[in-house]
N, CA, C and O of each residue as an XYZ file, in Angstrom:
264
protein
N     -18.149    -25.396     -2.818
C     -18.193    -23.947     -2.855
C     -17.526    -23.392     -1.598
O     -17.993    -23.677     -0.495
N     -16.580    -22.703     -1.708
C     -16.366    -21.585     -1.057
C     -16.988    -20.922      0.300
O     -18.193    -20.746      0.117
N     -16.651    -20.570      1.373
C     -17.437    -19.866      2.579
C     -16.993    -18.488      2.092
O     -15.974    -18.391      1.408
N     -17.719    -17.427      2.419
C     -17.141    -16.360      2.301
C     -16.216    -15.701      3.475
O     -15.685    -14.592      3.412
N     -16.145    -16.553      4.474
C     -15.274    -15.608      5.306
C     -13.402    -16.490      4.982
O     -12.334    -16.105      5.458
N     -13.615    -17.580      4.133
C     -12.832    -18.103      3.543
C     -12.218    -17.009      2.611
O     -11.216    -16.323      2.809
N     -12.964    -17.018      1.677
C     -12.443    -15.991      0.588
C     -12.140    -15.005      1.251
O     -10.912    -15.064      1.194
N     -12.438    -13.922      1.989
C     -11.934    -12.965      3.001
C     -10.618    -13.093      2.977
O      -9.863    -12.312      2.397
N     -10.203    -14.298      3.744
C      -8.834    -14.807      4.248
C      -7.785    -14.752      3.072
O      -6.720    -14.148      2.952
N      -8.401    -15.505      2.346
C      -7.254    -15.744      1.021
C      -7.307    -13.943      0.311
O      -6.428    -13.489     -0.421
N      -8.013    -13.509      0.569
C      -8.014    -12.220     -0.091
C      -6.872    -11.301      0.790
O      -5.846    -10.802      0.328
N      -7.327    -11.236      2.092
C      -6.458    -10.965      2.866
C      -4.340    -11.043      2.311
O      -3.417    -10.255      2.108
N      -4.538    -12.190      2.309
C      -3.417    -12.959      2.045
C      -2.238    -12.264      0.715
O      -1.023    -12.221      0.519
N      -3.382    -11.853      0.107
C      -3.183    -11.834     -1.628
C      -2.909    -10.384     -1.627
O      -2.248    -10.071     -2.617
N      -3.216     -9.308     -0.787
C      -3.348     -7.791     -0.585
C      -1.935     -7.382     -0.684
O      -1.804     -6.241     -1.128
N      -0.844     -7.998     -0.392
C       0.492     -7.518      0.384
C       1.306     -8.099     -0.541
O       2.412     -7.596     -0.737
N       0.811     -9.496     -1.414
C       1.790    -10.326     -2.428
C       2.803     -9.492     -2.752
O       2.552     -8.378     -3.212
N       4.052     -9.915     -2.560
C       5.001     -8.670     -3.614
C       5.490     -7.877     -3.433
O       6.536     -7.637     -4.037
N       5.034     -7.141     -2.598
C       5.311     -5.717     -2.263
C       6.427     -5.555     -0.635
O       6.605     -6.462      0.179
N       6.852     -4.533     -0.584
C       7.602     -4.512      0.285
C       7.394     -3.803      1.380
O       7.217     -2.591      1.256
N       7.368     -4.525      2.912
C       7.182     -3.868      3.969
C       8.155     -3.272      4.700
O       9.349     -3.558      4.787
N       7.334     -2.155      5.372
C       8.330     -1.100      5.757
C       7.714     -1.364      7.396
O       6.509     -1.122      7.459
N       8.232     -1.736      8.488
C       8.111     -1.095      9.600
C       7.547      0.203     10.317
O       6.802      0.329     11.289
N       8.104      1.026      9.577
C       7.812      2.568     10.618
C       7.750      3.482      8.957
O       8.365      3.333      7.901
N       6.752      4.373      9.394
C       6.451      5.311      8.039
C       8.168      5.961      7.402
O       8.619      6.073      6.263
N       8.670      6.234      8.602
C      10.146      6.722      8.308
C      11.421      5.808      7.220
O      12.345      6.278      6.556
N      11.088      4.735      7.360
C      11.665      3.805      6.631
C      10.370      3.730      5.295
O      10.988      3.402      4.283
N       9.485      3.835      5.089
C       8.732      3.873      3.807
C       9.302      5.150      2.929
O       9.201      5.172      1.702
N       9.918      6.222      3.701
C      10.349      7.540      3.056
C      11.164      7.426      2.430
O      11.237      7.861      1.281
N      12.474      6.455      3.354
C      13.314      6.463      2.980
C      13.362      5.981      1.790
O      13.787      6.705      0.889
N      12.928      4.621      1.506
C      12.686      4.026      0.168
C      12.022      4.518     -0.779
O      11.854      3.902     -1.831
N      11.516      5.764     -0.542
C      10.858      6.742     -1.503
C      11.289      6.979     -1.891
O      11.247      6.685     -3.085
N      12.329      7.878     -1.351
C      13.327      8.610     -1.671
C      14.553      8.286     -2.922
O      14.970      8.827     -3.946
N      14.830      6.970     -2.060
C      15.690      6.164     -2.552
C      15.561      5.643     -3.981
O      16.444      5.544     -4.832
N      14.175      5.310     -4.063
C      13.461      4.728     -5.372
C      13.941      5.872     -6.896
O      14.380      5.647     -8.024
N      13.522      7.216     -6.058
C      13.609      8.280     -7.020
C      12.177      8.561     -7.674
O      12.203      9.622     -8.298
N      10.917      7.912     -7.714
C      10.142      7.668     -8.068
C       9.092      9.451     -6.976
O       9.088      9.657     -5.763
N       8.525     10.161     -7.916
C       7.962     11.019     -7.456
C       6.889     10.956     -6.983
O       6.486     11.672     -6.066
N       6.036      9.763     -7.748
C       4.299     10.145     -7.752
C       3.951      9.142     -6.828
O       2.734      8.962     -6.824
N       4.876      8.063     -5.650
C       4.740      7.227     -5.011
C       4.200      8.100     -3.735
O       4.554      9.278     -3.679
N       3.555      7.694     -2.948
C       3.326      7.592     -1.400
C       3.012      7.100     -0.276
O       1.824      6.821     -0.113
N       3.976      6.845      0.835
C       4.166      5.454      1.692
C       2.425      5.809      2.539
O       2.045      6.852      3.070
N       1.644      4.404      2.357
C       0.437      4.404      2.984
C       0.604      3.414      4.381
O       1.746      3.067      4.685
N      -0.255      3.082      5.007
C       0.013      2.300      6.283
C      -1.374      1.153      5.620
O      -2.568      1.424      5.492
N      -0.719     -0.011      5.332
C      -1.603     -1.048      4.892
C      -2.436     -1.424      6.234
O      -1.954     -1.507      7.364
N      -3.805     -1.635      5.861
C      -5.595     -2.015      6.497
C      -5.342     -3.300      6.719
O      -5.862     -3.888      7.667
N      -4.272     -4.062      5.625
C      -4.201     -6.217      5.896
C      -2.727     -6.036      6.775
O      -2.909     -6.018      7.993
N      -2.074     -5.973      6.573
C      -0.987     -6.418      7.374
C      -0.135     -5.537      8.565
O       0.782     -5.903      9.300
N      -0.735     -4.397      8.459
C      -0.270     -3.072      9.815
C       0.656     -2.587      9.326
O       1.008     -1.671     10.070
N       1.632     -2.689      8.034
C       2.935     -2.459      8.254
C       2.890     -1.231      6.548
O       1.930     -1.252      5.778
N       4.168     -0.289      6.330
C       3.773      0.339      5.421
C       4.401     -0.195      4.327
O       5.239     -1.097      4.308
N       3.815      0.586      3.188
C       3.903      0.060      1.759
C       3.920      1.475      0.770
O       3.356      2.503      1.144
N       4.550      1.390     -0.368
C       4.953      2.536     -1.181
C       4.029      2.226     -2.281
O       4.014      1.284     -3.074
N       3.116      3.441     -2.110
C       2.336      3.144     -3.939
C       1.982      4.101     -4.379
O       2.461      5.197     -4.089
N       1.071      3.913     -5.172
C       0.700      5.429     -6.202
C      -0.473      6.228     -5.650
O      -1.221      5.702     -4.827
N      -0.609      7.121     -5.949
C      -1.868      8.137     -5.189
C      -2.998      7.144     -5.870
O      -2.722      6.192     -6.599
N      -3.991      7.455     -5.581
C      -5.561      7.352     -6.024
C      -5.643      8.765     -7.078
O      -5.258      9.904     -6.815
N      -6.172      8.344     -8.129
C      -6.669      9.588     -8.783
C      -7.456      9.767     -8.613
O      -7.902      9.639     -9.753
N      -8.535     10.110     -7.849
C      -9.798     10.873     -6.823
C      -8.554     11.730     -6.607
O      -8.348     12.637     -7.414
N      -7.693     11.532     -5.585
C      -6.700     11.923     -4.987
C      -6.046     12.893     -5.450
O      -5.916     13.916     -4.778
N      -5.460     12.760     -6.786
C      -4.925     13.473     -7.619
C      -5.634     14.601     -8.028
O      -5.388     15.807     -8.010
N      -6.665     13.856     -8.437
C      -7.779     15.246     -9.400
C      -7.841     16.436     -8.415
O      -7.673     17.596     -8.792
N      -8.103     16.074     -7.075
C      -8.715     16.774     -5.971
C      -7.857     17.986     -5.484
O      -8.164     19.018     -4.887
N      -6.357     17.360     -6.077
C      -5.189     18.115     -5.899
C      -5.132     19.274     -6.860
O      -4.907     20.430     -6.500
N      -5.433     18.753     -8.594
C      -5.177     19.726     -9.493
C      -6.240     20.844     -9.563
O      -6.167     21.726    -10.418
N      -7.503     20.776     -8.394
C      -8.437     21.423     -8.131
C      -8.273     22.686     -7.614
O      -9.256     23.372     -7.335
């Protein structure tokens, strides 16, 4: 079995799979931009420090059409 601060790690690991890092929020824009994609927004990832382009939260959204 498993430790849990094991699983942590590999979870860790697994957060960022894929996706593409951006350095500086300014370079996440750019690729926003670039993408053409509207409903994206560059966040500053909690696992790896660096930013990443994704979709709002719909909490997020709703809170907006409020």
């Amino acid at each position: 079995m498993a430790s849990k601060r094991g699983l942590k790690r590999r979870q860790k690991a697994r957060q960022c799979e894929g996706k593409v890092k951006h350095p500086t929020l300014d370079g996440a824009k750019i690729a926003k931009r670039k993408s053409g994609h509207r409903d994206v927004m560059p966040y500053r990832c909690k696992w790896c420090g660096f930013y990443h382009n994704g979709h709002m939260p719909r909490r997020v959204l709703k809170a907006m059409e409020v």
